[in-house]
N, C-alpha and C positions, 0 to 999 in steps of 0.2 A: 346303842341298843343293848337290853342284859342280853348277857346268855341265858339258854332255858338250861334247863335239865333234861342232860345227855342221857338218863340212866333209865327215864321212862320210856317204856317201847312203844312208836307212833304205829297207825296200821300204814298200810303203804296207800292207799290214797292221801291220806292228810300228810307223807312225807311228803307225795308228790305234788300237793297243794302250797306245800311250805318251800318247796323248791320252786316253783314257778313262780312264786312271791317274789323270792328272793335272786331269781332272775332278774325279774320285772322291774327292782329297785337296783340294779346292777345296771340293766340296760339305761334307766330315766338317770343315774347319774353317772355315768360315761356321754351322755348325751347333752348333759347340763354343763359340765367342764370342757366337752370339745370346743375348737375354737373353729372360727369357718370354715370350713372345707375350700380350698383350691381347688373349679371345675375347669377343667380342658373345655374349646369349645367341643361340643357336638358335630359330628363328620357325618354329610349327609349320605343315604343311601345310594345305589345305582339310581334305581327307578325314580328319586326324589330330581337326584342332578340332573336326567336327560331331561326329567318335565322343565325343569328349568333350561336346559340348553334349548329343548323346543322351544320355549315361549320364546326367548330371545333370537330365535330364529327365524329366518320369514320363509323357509321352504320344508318339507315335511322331509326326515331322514328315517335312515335304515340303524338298525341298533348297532350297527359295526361302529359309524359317523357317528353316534351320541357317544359313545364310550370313548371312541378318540377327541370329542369336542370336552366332553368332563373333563376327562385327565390334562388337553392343554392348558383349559380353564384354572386347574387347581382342585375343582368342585367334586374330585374323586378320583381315586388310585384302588386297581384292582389288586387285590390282597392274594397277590401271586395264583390267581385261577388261571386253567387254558382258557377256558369258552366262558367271557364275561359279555360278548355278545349272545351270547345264547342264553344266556342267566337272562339277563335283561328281556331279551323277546320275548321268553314264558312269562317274565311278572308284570309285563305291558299286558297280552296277553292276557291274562289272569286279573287283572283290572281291568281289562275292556268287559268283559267277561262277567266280572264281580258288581260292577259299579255301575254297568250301561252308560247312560244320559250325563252320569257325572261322574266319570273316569276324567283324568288328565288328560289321555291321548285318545285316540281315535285314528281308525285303519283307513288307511288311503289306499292300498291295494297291497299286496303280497310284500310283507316285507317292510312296507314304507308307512310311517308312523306320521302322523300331525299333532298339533297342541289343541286343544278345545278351551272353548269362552272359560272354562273350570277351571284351568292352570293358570 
């Protein structure tokens, strides 16, 4: 690519048009010589692993019991919080809540969670 001529004064939008250009062909070729990226898997959520530890479970638990059945599982480790029981209740909660009829879980009575035909 020439160089232009540094000596004529641009207005500042058309510098700032010539700079996003020139971003724009910065970005497409860094992007063109990357080589593939090495992804970690993906670690799943609290809420995602209890739905999981419910379904494979055949009795309805308390969010204490889904966080201790994730972390034996593997399926999830709490990222050093006190109350990951309590995290988890509000976004059960908060999906029952959100979603009705097709939420993952479903309240069995104060406290005690099930899995639905959904999970």
């Amino acid at each position: 690519m020439a160089k232009k001529n540094t000596n004529r004064k641009m207005s500042k939008s058309a510098a700032r048009a010539e700079g996003a250009a020139r971003t724009k062909r910065n970005l497409a070729n860094a992007k063109a010589t990357a080589g593939p990226k090495h992804t970690a898997a993906k670690r799943l959520s609290a809420i995602s692993a209890a739905a999981k530890v419910l379904a494979d479970a055949d009795k309805p638990m308390r969010a204490k019991e889904m966080i201790e059945a994730a972390s034996a599982k593997g399926l999830w480790s709490s990222p050093k919080g006190k109350t990951p029981e309590a995290t988890l209740y509000a976004a059960i909660i908060r999906e029952i809540a959100a979603k009705g009829k097709t939420a993952r879980f479903s309240k069995v009575e104060r406290g005690l969670f099930a899995a639905t035909e959904v999970a």
